[in-house]
C-alpha positions in Angstrom: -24.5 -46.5 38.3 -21.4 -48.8 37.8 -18.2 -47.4 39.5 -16.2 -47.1 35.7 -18.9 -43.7 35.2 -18.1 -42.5 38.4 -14.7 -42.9 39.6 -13.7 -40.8 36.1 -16.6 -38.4 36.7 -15.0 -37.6 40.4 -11.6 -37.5 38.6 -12.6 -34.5 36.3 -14.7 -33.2 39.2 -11.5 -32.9 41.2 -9.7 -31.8 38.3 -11.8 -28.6 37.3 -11.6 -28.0 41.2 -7.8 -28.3 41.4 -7.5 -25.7 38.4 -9.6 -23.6 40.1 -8.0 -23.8 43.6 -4.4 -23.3 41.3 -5.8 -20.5 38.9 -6.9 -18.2 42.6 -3.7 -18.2 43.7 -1.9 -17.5 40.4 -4.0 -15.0 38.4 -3.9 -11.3 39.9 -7.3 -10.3 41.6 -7.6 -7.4 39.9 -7.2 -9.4 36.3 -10.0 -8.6 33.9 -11.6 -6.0 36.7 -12.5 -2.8 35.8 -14.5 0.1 37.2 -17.5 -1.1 34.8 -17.6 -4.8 36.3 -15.6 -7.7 35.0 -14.5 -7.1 31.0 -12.9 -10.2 29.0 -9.4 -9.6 28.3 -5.8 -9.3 29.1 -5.4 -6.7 31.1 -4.6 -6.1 34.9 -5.9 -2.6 36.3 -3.0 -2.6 38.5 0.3 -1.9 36.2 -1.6 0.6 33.2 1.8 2.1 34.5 3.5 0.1 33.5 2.5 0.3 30.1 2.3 3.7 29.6 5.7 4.0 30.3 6.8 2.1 27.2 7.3 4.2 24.2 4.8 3.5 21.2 6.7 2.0 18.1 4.0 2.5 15.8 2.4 5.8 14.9 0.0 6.5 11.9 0.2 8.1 8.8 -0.7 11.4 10.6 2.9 11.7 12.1 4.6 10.9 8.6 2.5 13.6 6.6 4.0 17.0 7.9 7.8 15.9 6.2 6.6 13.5 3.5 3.1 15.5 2.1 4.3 14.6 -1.5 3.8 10.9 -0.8 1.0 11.2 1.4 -0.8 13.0 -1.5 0.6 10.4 -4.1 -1.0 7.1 -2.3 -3.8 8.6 -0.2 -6.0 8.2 -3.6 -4.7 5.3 -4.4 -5.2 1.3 -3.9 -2.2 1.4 -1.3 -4.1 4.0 0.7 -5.3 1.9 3.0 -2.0 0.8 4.2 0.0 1.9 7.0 3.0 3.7 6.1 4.7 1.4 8.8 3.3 -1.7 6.7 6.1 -1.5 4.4 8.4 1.0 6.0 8.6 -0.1 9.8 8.1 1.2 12.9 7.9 4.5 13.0 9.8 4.7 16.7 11.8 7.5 17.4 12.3 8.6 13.1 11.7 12.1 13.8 15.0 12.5 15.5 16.4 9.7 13.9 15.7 10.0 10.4 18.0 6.5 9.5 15.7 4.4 11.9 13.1 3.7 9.1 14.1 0.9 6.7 13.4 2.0 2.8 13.2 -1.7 1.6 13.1 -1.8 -1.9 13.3 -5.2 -2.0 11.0 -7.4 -4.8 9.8 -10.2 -1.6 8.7 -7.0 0.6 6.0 -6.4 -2.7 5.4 -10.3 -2.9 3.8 -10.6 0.7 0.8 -8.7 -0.4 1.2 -9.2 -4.5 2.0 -12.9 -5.0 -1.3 -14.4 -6.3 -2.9 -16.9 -3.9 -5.3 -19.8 -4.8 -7.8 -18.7 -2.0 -10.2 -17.7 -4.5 -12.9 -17.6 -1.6 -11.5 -14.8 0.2 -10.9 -11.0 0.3 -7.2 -11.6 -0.2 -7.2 -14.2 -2.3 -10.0 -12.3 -4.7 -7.3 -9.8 -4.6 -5.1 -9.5 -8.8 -1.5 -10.7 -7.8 1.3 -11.8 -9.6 3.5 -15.2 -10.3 6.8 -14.3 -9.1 8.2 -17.0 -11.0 7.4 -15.4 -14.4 6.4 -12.2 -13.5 10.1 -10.4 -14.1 11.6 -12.3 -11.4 15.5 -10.9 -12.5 14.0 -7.5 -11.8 12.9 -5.5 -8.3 9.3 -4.0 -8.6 10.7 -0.2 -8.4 11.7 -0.6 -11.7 8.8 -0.1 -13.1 5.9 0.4 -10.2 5.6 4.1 -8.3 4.9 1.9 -4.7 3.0 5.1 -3.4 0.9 5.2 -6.4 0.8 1.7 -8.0 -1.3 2.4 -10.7 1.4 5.2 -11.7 4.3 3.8 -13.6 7.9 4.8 -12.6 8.5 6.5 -15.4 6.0 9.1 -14.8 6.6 9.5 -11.1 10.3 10.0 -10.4 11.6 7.7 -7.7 13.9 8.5 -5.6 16.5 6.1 -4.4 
């Protein structure tokens, strides 16, 4: 062979080497090691300390049901079921002592991230009925007249509280 094939050959030869040379003495030995053999992933056995130590920030509906049971029983049947609590109302860090740590956002864009119809007819989100928040009461929060707990329950019927 010609030397143009391999003098760029050696150069990514020496490359992949180089990276490999580099990547021992910068990537933790115990990176991706387990007990069970090698398992793909971002994790180092070493500080699981480490991250224990750090509080959780989000909890699931469980923790929210013993003080809120009348809105766990209002959306657990219904199409916003099978969102978090923490979806719309935050992290749920440290609320049970703090009760003013959880945001209430009423707002009309918080409903739009999940509501405003998309053109992605081809997927599960896009299949989903949404709205055009241009001309679908766009002067007027959702609240006014959508239960958010139980969507398919106007407000009228279910008193909000605000």
């Amino acid at each position: 062979m010609k030397n143009h094939i391999w003098r760029p050959l050696y150069l990514a030869i020496a490359a992949v080497l180089i990276g490999l040379i580099v990547r021992s003495f910068i990537v933790p030995s115990d990176f991706g090691a387990h007990e069970r053999g090698y398992m793909y992933g971002w994790h180092r056995k070493s500080n699981e300390l480490e991250w224990a130590a750090i509080p959780v920030k989000y909890r699931t509906a469980k923790v929210c049901i013993d003080c809120h049971r009348d809105k766990y029983d209002d959306i657990k049947d219904s199409p916003h079921g099978i969102i978090s609590c923490e979806n719309c109302h935050g992290p749920n860090y440290d609320h049970p002592k703090n009760p003013k740590v959880l945001e209430v956002n009423r707002s009309r864009s918080l409903c739009l991230r999940c509501h405003a119809k998309l053109p992605y007819k081809d997927t599960l989100r896009g299949a989903m009925k949404g709205v055009n928040p241009e001309s679908h009461y766009p002067q007027a929060e959702c609240m006014m007249c959508h239960y958010p707990h139980n969507p398919k329950l106007a407000s009228h019927r279910k008193e909000v509280k605000r």
